[in-house]
N, C-alpha and C positions, 0 to 999 in steps of 0.2 A: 833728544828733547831740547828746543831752546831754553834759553834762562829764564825769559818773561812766561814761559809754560809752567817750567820748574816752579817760580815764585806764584803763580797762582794755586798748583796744586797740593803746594806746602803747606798754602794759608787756608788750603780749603779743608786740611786734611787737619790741620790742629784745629781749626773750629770744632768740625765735626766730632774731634776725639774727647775736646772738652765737653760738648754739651750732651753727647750721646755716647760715646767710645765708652769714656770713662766710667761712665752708670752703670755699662752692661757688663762689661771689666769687675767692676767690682761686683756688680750681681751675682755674677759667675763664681766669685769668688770667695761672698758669704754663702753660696750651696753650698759648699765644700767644706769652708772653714767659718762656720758661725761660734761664737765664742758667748755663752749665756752668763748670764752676772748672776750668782747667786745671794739675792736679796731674799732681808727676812726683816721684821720689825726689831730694831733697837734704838736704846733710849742712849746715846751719848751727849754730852753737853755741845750746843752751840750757841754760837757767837754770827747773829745776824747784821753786816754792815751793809750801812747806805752813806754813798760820799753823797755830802750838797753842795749845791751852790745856788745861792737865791733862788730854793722854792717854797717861799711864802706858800703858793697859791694849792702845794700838795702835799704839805709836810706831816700835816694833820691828819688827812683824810691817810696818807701811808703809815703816819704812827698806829692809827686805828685798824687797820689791816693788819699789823704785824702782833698787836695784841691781841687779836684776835686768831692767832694763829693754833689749830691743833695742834699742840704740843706743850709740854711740863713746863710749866711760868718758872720753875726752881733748877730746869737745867739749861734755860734761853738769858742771853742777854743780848741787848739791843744795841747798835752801838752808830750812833748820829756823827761820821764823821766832816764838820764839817768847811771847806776850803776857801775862808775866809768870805762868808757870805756878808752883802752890805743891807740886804733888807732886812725881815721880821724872820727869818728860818731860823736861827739861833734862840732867839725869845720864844717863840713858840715851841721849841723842843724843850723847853726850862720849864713853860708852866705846865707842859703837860706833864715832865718827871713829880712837876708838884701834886696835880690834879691825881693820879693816879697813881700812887708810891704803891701798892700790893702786885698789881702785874710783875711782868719779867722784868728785869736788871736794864735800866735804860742811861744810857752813858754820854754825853754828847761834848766833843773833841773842837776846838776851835783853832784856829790859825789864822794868824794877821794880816796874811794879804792871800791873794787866789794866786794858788802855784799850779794846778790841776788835778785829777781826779787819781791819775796814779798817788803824789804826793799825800790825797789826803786816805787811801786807801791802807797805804806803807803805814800811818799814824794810826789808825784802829785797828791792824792785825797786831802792831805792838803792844797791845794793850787786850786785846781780846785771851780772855780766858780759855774759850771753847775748843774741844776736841775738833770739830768740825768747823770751818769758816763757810756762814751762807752769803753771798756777796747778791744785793737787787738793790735796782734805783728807785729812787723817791717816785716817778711817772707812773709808775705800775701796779697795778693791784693782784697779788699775790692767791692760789686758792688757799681756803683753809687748812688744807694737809699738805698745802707742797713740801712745808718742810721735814715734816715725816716721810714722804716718796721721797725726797732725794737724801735722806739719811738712811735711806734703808738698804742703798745700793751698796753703802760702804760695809754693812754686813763680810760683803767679800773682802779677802785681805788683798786679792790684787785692784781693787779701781782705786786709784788716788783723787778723783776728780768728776764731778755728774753736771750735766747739765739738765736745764728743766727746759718746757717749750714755751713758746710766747705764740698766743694764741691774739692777733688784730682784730679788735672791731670796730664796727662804724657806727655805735651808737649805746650807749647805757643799756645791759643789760643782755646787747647783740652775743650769736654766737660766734660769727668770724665777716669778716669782710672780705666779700663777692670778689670785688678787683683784686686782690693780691692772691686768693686764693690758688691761682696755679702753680704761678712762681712760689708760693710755702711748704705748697705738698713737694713741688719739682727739690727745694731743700732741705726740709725733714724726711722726705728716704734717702736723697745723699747723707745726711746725719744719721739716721739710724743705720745704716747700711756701713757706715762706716765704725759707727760704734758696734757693729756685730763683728766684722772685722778683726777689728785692736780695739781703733780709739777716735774718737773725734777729732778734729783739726781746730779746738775753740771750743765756746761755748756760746750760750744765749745770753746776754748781758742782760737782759731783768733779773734771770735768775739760774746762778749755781754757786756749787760748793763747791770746799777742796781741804782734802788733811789740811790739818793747822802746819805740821810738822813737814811738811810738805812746801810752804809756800815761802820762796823767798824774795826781800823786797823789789821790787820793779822799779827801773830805773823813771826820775822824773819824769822824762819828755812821752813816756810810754801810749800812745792814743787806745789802741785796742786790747789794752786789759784783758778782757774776757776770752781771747785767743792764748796769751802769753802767759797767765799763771796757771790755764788750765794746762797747759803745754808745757810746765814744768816739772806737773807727777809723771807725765808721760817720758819727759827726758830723763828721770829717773827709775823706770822701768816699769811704772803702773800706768793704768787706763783710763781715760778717760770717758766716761760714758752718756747713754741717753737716758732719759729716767721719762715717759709722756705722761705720766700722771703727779708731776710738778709743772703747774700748770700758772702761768702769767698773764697778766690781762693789761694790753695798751690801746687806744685807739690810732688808726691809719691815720697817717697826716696827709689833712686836707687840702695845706698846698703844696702846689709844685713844686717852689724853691727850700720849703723843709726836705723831702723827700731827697730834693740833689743835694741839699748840703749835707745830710747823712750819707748818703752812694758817695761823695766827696772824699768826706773823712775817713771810709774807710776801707776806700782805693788808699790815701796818704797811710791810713793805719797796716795797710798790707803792706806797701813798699818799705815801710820804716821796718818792721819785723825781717821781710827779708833780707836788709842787706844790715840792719843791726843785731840781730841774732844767729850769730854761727850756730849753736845746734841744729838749727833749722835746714841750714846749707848743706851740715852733713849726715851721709847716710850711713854710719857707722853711732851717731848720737841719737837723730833723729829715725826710732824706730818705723814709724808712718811715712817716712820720706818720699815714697813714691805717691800713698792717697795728697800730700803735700803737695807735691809738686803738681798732681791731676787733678786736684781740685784750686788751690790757691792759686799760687802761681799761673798756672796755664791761663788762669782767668786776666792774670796781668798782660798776658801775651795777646790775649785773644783781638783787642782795639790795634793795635799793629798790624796783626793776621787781618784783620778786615779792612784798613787803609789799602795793605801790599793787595789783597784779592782785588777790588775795586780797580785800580789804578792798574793793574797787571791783566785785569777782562779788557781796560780801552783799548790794550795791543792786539789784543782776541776776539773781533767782532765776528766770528764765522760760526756754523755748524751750532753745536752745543753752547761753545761759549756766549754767543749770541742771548742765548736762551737766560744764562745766568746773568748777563748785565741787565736783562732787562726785568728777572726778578730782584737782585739788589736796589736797581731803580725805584719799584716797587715796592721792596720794603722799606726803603731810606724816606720816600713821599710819604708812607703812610703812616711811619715815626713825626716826620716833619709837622702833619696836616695834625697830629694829634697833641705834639706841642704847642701851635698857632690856637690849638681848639683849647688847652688847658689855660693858656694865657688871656683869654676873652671871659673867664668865669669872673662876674661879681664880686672881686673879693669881701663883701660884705656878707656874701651868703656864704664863705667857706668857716 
């Protein structure tokens, strides 16, 4: 086999193992070894933080949600941490402790200039009381029992760590939004699949929890939080799991360039974890090493694999290969034609 064979059929075969390999791998391999969380109702104390940064526009409407959350107003406290906000978010979390002093324990943490959301996280777990840390952003609206469902997993003595699910919609009141819908189911059974397993690779950043005793502080520069502290019960020998009836509520972003700047940050959030996180690297720390590396990682690989496959079919215009340039072709136009198409939207109507 030539080289320019070799490098196509390398790049065609880690594609392939990423999007489809690996699903059925693991399938295979919760028959076999499914691992059930033994959950039951308990009442431990927790400690709900929200890092801010200038949101005026949702601070309120999330204090409202969290007060309204089923669970003991005398074992929650609420904790506003927030990293050096320049608008109205600090003032409004003040008159609300005044407006409301009977609810739960409402604590709001301030810092002089914006260091980031790690920094302002590290400042409210020092200060949080609670058995349990529930970590969600100010954007989201929470359901009423989520924090009972993801306190109920810690029931067991081995999960260190739960995630809840974030459920997108596209409008007040929606149940999910149509466009994303494939690609969420396509990664809520890789997450559950994986938490039946061991453990999950991360969590949902609206919403999860972690032992307090569990959590140690993350360094500044940290972007994806919600990968790395749940990934620390883990590297301490517990589980991180799924919990689908903690349940978060955001809507889809409406434009293009929200949607890349997140895909952005947390491609930057993945490389920064790999190559700043030894436990990650190793498979004697990291017990998930191998879902790790077939699901995170590979997915770093995979824009490489697809440059080398491309570039390695121009050598290959014969028989088969033929056949694959010209659906590449084909799917590369029909990616193109639909960025050209999102780029012509009114942005007055999004």
């Amino acid at each position: 086999m030539s080289l320019v064979k070799f490098v196509f059929w390398l790049s065609f075969f880690v594609i392939l193992y990423t999007y489809i390999g690996y699903p059925l791998v693991l399938s295979g391999w919760r028959s076999l070894r499914r691992q059930k969380v033994n959950k039951r109702e308990i009442l431990p104390s927790v400690s709900v933080i929200v890092a801010a940064y200038n949101e005026e526009r949702v601070i309120e409407r999330k204090l409202k949600n969290l007060f309204g959350l089923d669970y003991p107003a005398s074992l929650m406290e609420i904790i506003v941490s927030s990293d050096g906000s320049t608008d109205q978010t600090e003032a409004k979390v003040s008159r609300w402790k005044e407006q409301y002093p009977n609810g739960p324990s409402l604590l709001l943490l301030t810092a002089p200039a914006h260091v980031g959301k790690a920094a302002a996280l590290n400042r409210a777990v020092a200060r949080a009381r609670g058995e349990i840390l529930v970590f969600t952003d100010a954007r989201q609206t929470l359901d009423r029992k989520a924090a009972a469902a993801l306190v109920s997993n810690f029931a067991d003595d081995r999960v260190g760590a739960v995630s809840g699910e974030l459920i997108l919609v596209d409008r007040p009141g929606g149940e999910g939004a149509s466009g994303v819908g494939l690609y969420w189911r396509y990664e809520k059974w890789l997450r559950k699949m994986e938490s039946d397993v061991d453990s999950m690779l991360g969590a949902t950043g609206a919403i999860y929890a972690i032992r307090k005793s569990l959590y140690d502080p993350i360094p500044a520069e940290t972007i994806l939080d919600d990968v790395l502290i749940p990934m620390q019960a883990v590297f301490k020998g517990y589980r991180t799991v799924f919990e689908p009836n903690a349940l978060a509520y955001d809507f889809i972003a409406k434009r293009t360039e929200n949607e890349f700047a997140r895909k952005v940050r947390t491609l930057a959030g993945n490389y920064q974890l790999l190559w700043g996180t030894d436990a990650l690297r190793s498979w004697r720390r990291n017990r998930v090493f191998i879902q790790y590396f077939s699901h995170k990682v590979a997915r770093l690989v995979v824009p490489f694999m697809l440059i080398l496959l491309l570039f390695s079919n121009l050598f290959l215009m014969q028989g088969v290969y033929l056949i694959f340039l010209w659906l590449q072709l084909a799917w590369y136009g029909l990616a193109l034609l639909g960025g050209v198409s999102n780029g012509k939207i009114d942005p007055k109507t999004t």
